[in-house]
Each structure stands twice: as structure tokens, then as C-alpha cells.
C-alpha angles and dihedrals in degrees: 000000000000122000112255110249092234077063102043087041088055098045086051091051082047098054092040096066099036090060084052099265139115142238150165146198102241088170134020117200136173114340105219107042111355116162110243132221119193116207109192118204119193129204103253089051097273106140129187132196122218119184132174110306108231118271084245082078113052110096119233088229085067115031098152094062121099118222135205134212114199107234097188157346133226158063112284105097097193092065076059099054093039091058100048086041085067086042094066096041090060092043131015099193110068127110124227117207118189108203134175104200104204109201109338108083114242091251101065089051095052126027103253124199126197115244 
């Protein structure tokens, strides 16, 4: 049985800040099995977007795991928000969740796949 996203959402906000870093729910979505965009925020204004990785990439070893595709790299902060804002027409339920890491990298935080 897969872990709700309320729950997942809540252990990532949880390992954020004990590595030193910060994050916040800008959008809560479905409890049980909304789907969940990262938007990682650095601390000289970079920014990165992670979404939900296809169901073509999940492994069968680990089905209970959630992956993320990165959908894009900048600084412009409004490419980002444009992007989420067709996100959530297309599907009311996701969550956004705004982190700054700290030290520890993204990637070590969400399971990222490459594209």
C-alpha cells in the first residue's frame, strides 16, 4: 500500500528542515494520492522544477517510491509559475511544495529520475 501524499508531503517538509533548509506547502491538494510538484528554490535565486516522474519509470522492486522528472532550470520565476498555473487547470488536485534545501542537494531529498 502506497504512503498518502498528506503523509510523503509532510516527511519531505520534515527532512528539509532537519538538513537546515526550508519549505512550504504553496498548494495542498488531494490527501490520499495527489499528485506532487517541487519547486526548489537556491540561494542565489536558481530555481528548479520537479514533477511526477511517468508511470513508465517507477521499478517494479520499488513500487511504493515516488519519482520526479526535472521540468526545468532558472531564474525566472514567472516560466515557473506559468507552468504550475497549467498544472492546476488540468488538474486541481496537485500539491506545490516550495523548498530551500540548505546543504543537503534536491536530489538527495526526492528521488529524481533523468528524462
Amino acid at each position: 500500500m502506497r504512503v498518502t501524499t498528506d503523509l510523503w508531503v509532510s516527511a519531505l517538509l520534515r527532512r528539509v528542515f532537519s538538513a537546515g533548509g526550508f519549505a512550504a506547502v504553496v498548494k495542498r491538494g488531494a490527501t490520499e494520492a495527489g499528485a506532487v510538484f517541487v519547486l526548489a528554490r537556491g540561494r542565489q535565486g536558481e530555481m528548479a522544477l520537479f514533477g511526477p516522474a511517468p508511470q513508465t519509470s517507477y521499478d517494479s522492486a520499488r513500487p511504493d517510491d515516488r519519482f520526479f522528472n526535472l521540468l526545468g532550470e532558472g531564474d525566472d520565476a514567472a516560466i515557473f509559475d506559468a507552468r504550475l498555473e497549467r498544472e492546476k487547470r488540468f488538474d486541481p488536485d496537485i500539491w506545490v511544495v516550495e523548498i530551500e534545501a540548505g546543504a543537503i542537494p534536491v536530489e538527495e531529498l526526492i528521488s529524481v529520475k533523468a528524462s
